[in-house]
The first five atom37 places (N, CA, C, CB, O) and aatype in JSON, in Angstrom:
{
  "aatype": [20, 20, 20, 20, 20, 20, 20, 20, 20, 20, 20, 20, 20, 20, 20, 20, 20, 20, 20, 20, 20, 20, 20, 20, 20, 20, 20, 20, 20, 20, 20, 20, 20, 20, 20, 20, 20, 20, 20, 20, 20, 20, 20, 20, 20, 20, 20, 20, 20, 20, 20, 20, 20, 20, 20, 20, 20, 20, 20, 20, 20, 20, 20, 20, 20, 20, 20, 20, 20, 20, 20, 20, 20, 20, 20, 20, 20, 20, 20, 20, 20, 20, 20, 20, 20, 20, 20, 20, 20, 20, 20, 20, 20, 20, 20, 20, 20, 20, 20, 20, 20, 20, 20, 20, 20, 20],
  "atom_mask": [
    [1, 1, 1, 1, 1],
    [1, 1, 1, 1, 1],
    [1, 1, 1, 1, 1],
    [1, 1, 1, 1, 1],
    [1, 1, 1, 1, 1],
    [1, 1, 1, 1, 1],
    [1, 1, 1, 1, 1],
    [1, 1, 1, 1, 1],
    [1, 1, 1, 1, 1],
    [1, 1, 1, 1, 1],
    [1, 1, 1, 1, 1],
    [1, 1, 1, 1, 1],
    [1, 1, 1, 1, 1],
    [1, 1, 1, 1, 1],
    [1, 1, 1, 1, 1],
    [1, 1, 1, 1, 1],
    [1, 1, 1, 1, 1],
    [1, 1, 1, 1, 1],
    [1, 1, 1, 1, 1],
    [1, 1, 1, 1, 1],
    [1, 1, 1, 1, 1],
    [1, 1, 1, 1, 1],
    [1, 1, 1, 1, 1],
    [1, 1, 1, 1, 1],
    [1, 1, 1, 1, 1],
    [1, 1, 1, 1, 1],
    [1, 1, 1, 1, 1],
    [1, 1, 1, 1, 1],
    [1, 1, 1, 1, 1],
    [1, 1, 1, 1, 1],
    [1, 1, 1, 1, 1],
    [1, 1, 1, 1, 1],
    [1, 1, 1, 1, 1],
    [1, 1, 1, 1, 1],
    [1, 1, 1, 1, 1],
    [1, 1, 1, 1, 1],
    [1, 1, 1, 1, 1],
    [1, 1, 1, 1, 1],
    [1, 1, 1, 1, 1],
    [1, 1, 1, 1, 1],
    [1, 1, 1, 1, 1],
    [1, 1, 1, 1, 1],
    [1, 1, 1, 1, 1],
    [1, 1, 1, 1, 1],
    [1, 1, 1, 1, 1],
    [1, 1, 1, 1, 1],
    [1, 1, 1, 1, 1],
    [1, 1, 1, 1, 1],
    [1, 1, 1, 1, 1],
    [1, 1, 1, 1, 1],
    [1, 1, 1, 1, 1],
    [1, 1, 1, 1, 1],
    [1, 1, 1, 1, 1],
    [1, 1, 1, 1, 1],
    [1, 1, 1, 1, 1],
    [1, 1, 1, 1, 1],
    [1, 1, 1, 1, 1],
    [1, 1, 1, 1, 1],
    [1, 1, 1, 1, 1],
    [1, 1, 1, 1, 1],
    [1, 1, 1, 1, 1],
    [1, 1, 1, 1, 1],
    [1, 1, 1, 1, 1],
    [1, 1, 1, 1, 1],
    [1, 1, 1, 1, 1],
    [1, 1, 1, 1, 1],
    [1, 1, 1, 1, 1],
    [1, 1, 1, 1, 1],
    [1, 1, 1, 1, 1],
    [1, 1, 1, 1, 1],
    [1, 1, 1, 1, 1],
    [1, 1, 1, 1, 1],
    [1, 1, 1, 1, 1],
    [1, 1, 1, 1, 1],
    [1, 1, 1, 1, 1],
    [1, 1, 1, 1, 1],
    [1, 1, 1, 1, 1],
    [1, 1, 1, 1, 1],
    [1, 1, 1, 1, 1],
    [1, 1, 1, 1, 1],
    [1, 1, 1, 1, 1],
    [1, 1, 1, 1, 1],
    [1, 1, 1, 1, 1],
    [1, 1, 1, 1, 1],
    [1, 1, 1, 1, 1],
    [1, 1, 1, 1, 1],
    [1, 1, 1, 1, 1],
    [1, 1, 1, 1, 1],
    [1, 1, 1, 1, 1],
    [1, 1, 1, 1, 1],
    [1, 1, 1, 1, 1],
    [1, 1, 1, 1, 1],
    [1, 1, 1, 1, 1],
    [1, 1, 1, 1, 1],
    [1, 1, 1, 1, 1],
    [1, 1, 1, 1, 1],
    [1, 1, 1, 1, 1],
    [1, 1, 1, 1, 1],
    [1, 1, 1, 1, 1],
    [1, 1, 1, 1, 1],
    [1, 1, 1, 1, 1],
    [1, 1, 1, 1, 1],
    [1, 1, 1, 1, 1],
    [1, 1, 1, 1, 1],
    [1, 1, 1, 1, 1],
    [1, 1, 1, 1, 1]
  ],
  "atom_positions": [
    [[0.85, -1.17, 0.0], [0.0, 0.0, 0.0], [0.9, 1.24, 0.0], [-0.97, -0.01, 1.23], [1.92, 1.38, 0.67]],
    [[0.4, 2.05, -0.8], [1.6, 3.05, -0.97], [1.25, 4.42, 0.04], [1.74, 3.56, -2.79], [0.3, 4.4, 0.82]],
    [[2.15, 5.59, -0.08], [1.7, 6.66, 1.19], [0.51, 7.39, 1.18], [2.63, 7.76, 1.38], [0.48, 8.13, 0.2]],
    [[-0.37, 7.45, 1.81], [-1.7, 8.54, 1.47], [-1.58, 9.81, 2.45], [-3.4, 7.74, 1.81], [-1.6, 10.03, 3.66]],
    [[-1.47, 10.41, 1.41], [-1.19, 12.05, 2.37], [-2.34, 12.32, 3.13], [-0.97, 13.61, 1.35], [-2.23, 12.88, 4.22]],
    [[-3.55, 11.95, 2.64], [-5.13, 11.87, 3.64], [-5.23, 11.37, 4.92], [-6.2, 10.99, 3.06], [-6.02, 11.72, 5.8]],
    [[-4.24, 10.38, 4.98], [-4.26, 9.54, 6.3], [-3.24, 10.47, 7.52], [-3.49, 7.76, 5.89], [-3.17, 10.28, 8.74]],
    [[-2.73, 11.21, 6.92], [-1.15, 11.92, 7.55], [-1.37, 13.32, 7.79], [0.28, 11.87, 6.38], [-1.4, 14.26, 7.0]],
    [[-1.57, 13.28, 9.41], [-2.06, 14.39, 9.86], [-1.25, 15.6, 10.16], [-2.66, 14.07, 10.82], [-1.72, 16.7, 10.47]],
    [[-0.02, 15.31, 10.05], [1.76, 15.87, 10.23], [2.09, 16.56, 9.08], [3.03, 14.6, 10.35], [2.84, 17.52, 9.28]],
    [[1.75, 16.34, 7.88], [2.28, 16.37, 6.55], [2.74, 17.7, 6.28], [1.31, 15.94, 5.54], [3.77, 18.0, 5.68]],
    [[1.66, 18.68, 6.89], [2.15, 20.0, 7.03], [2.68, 20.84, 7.8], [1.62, 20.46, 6.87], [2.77, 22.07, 7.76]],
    [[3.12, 19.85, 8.67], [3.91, 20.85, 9.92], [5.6, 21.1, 9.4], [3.92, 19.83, 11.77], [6.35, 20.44, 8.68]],
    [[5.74, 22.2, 10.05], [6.9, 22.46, 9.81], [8.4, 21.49, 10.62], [6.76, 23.89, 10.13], [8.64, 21.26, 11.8]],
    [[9.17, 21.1, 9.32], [10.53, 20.33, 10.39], [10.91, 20.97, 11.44], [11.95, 20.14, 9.75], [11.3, 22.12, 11.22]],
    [[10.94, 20.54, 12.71], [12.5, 21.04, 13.44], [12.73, 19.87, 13.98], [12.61, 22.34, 14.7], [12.35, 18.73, 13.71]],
    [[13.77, 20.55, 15.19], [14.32, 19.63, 16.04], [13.58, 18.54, 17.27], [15.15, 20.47, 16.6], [13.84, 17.55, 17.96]],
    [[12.75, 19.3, 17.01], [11.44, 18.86, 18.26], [10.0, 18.03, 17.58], [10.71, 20.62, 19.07], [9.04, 17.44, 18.1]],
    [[10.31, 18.26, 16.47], [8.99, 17.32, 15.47], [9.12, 16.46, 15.15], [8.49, 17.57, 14.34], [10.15, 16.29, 14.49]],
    [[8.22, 15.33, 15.36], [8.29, 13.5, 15.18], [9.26, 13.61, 13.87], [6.4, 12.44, 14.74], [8.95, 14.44, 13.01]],
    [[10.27, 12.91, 13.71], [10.92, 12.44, 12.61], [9.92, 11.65, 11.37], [12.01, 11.5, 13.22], [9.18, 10.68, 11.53]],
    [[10.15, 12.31, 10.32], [9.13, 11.48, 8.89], [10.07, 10.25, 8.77], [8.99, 12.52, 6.96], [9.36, 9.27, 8.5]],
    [[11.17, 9.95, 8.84], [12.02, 8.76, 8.34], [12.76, 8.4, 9.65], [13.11, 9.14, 7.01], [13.1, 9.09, 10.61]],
    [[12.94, 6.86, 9.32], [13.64, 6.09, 10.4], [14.57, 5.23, 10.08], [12.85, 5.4, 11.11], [14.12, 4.08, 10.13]],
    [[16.1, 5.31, 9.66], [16.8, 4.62, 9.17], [17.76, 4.0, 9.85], [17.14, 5.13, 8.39], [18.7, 4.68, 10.27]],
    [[17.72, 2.26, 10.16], [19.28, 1.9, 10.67], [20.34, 2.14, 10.09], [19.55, 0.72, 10.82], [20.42, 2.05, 8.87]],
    [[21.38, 2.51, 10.89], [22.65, 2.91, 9.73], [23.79, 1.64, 10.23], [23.49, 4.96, 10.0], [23.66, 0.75, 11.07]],
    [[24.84, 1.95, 9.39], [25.92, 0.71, 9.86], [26.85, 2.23, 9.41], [26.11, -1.35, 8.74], [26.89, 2.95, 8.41]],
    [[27.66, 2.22, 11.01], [29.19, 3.17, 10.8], [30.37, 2.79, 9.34], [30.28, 2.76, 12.46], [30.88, 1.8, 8.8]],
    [[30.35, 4.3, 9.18], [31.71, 3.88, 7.91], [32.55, 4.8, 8.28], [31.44, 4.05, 6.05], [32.16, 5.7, 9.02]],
    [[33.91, 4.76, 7.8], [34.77, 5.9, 8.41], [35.06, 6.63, 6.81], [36.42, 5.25, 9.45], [35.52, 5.9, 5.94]],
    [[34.82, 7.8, 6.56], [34.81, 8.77, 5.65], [34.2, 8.76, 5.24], [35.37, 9.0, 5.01], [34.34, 9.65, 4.39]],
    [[32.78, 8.0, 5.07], [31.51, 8.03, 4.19], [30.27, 8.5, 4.81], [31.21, 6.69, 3.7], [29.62, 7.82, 5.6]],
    [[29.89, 9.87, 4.36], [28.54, 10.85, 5.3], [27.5, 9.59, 5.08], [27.76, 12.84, 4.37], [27.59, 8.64, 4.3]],
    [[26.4, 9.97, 6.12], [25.2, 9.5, 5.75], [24.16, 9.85, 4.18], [24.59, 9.91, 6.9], [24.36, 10.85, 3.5]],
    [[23.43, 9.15, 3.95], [23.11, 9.18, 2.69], [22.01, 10.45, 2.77], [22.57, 7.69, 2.14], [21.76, 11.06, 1.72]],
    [[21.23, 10.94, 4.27], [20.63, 11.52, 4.09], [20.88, 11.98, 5.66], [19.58, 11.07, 3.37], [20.61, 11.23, 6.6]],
    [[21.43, 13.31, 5.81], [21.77, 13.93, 7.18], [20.82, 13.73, 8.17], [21.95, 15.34, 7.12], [19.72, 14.24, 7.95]],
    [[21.04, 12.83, 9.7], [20.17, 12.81, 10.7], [20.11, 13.82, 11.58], [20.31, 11.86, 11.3], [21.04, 14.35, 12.18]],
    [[18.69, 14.11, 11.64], [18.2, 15.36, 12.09], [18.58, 14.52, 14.12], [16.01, 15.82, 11.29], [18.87, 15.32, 15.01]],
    [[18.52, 13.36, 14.39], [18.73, 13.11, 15.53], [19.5, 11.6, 15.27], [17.38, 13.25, 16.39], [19.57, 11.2, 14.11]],
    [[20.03, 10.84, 16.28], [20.54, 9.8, 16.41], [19.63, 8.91, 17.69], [22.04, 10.13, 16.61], [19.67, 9.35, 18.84]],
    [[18.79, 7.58, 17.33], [18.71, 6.83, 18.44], [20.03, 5.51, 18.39], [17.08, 6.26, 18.45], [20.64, 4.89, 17.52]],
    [[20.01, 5.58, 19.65], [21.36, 3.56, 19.85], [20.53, 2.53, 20.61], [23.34, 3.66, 21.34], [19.56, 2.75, 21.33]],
    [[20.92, 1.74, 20.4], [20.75, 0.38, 21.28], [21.68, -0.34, 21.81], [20.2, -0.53, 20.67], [22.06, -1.34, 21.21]],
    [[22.01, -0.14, 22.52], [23.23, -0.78, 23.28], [22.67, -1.96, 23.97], [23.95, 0.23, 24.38], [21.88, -1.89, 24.91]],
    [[23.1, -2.99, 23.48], [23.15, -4.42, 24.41], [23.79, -4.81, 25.85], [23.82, -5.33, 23.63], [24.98, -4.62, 26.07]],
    [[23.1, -5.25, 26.61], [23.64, -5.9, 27.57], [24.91, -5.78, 27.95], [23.47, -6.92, 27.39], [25.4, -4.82, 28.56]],
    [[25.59, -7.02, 27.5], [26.49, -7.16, 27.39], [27.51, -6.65, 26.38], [26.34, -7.97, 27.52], [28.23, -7.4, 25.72]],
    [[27.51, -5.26, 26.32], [28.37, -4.61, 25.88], [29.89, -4.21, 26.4], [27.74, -3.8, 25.72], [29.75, -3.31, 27.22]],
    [[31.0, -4.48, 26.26], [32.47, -3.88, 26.71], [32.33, -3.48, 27.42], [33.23, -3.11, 26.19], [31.51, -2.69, 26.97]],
    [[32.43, -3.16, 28.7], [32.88, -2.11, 29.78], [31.84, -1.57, 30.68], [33.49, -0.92, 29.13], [31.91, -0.97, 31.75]],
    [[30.46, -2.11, 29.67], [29.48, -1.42, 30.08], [29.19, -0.05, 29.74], [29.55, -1.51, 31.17], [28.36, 0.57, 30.4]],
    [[29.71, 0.4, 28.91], [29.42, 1.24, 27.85], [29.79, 1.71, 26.94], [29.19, 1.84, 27.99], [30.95, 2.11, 26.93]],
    [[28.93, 1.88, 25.76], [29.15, 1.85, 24.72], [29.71, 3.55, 24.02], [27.93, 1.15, 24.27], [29.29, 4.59, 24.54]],
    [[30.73, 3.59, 22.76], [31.32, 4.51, 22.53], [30.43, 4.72, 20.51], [33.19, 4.12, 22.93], [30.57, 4.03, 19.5]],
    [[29.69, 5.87, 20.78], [29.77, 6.1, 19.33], [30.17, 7.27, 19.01], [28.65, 5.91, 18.69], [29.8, 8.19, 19.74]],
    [[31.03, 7.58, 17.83], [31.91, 8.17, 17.23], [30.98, 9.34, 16.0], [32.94, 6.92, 16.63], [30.32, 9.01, 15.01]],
    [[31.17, 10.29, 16.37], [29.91, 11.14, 15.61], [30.86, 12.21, 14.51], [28.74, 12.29, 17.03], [32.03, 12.3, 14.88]],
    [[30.6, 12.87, 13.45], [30.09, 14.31, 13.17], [29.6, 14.72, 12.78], [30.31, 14.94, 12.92], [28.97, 14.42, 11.76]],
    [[29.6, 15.98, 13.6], [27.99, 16.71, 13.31], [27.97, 17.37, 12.36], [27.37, 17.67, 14.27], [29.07, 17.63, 11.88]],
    [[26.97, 17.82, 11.79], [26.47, 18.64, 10.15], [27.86, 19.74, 10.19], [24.36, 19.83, 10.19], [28.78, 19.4, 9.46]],
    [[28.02, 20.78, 10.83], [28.98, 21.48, 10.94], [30.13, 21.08, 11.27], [28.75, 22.2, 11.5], [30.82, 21.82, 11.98]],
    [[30.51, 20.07, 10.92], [31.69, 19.72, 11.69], [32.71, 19.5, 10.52], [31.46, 18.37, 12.7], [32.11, 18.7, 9.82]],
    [[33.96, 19.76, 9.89], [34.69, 19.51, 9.23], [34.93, 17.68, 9.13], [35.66, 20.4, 9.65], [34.54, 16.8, 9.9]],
    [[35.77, 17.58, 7.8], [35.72, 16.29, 7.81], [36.36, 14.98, 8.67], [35.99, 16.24, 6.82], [35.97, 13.83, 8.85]],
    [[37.49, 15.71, 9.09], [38.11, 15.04, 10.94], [37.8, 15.1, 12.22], [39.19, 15.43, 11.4], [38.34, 14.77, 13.28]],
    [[36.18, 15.94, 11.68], [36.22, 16.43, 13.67], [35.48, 15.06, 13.8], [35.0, 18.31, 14.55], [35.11, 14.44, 12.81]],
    [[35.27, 14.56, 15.23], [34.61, 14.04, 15.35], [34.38, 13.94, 17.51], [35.01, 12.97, 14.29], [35.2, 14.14, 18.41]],
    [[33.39, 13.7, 17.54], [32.84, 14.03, 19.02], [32.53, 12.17, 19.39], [31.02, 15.38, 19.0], [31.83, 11.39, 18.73]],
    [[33.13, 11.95, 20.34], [32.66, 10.64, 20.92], [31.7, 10.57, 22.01], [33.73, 9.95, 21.38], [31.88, 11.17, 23.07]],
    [[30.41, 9.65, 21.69], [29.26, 10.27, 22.33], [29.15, 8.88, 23.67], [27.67, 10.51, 21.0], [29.22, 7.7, 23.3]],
    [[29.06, 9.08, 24.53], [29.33, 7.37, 25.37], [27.13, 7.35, 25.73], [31.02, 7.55, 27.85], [26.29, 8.21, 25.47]],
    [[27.02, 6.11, 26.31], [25.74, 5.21, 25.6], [25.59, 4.17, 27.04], [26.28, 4.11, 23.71], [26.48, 3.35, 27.23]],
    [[24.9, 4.23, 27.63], [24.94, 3.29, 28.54], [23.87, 1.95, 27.87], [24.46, 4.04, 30.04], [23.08, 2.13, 26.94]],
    [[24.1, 0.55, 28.63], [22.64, -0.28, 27.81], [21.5, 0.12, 27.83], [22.23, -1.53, 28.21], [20.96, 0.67, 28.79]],
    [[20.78, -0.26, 26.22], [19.23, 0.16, 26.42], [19.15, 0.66, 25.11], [18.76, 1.32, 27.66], [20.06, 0.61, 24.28]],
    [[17.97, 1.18, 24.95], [17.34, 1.73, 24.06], [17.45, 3.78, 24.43], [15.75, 0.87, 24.12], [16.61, 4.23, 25.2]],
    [[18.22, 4.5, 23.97], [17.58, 5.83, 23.9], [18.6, 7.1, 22.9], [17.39, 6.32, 25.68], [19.64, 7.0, 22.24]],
    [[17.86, 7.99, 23.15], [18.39, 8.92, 21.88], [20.13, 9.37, 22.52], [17.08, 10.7, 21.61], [20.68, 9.22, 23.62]],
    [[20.52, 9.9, 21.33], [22.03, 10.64, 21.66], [21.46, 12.28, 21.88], [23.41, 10.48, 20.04], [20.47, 12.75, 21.32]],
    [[22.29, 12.92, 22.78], [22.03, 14.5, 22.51], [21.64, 14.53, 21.38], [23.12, 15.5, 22.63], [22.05, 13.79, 20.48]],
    [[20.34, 15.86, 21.22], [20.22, 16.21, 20.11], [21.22, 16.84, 18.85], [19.47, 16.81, 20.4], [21.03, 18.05, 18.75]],
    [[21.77, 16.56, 18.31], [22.59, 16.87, 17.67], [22.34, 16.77, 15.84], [23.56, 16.13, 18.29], [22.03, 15.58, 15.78]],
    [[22.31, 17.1, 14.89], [22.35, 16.62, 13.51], [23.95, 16.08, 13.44], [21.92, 17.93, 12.32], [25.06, 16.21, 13.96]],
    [[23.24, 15.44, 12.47], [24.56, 14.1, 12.6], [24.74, 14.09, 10.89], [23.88, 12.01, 13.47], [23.76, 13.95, 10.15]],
    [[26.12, 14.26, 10.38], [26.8, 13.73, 9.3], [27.27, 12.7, 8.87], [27.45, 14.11, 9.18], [27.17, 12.34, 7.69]],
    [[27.98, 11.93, 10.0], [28.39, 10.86, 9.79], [28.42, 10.46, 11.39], [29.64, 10.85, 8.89], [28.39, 11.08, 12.45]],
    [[28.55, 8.65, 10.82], [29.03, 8.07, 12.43], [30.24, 6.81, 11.88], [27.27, 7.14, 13.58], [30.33, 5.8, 11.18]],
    [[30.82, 7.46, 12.51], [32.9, 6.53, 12.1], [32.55, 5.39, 12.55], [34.79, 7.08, 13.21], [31.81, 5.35, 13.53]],
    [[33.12, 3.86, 11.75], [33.43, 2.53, 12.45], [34.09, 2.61, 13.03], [33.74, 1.57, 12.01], [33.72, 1.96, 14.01]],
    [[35.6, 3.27, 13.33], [36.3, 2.97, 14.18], [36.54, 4.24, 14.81], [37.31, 2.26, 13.77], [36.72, 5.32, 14.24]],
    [[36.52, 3.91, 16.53], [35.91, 4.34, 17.37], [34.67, 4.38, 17.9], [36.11, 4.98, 17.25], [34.54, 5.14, 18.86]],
    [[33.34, 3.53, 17.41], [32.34, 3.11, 17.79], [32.16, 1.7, 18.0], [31.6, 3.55, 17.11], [32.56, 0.84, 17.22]],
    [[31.61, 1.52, 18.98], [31.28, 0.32, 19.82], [31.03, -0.38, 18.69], [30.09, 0.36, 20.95], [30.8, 0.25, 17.66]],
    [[31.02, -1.84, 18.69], [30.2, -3.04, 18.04], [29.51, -3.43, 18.36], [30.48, -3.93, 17.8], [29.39, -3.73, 19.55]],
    [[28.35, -3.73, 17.14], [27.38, -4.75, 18.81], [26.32, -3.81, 18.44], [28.09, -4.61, 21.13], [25.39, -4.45, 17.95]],
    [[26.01, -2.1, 18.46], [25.08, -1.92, 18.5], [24.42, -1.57, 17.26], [25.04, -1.31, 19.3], [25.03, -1.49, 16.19]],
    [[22.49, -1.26, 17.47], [21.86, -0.75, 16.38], [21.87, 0.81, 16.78], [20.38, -1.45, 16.11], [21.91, 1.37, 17.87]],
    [[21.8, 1.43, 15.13], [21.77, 2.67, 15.67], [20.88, 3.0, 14.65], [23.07, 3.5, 15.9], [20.97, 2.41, 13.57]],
    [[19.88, 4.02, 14.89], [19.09, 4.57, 14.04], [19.11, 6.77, 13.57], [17.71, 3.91, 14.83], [19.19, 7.76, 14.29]],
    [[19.03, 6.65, 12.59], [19.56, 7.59, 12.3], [17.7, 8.32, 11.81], [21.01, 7.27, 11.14], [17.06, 7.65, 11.01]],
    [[17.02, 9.68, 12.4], [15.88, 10.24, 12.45], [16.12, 11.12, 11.22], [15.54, 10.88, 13.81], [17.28, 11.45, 10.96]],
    [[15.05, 11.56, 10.39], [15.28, 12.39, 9.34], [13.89, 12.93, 9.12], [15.94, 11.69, 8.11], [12.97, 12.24, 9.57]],
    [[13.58, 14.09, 8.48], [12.39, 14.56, 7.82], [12.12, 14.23, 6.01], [12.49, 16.14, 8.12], [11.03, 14.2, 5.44]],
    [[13.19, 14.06, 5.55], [13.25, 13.65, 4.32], [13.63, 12.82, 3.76], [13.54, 14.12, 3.87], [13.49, 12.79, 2.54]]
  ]
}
């Protein structure tokens, strides 16, 4: 069944930072390769039994040149990273093990 804008009571609200995300994408970390479509937020899932007991993901943000990068730490569970827009998230320097979902309007 394809999208019906009739059913979609959101359709016209304006994006920000604070408005339900239209898209929900798992991503898998790459190191020099942006996301395909900039996340307006980042959720993780950190497992259990993760290293140390917590988990390290490796971020940069929309403004951020192509070396910066901010390491965001993740305890287990399900929940969002600071709000932040997100460019990319590096394999190395991020935990293994977890899902991460990347929020978007477009």
């Amino acid at each position: 069944m394809p999208y019906d804008p009739t059913r979609d009571p959101l359709k016209g609200l304006a994006s920000s930072l604070s408005s339900p995300a239209r898209q929900l994408t798992r991503i898998t970390p790459a190191d020099g390769a942006d996301l395909a479509t900039y996340a307006k937020a980042l959720w993780v899932y950190v497992p259990e039994d993760v290293a140390g007991g917590v988990a390290t993901i490796r971020i940069t943000p929309v403004a951020g040149g192509d070396a910066e990068t901010v390491d965001v730490l993740a305890l287990p569970g399900l929940q969002p990273l600071p709000p932040c827009q997100v460019r990319r998230v590096w394999a190395t320097g991020t935990s293994t093990g977890l899902a991460i979902y990347a929020l978007a309007d477009r």
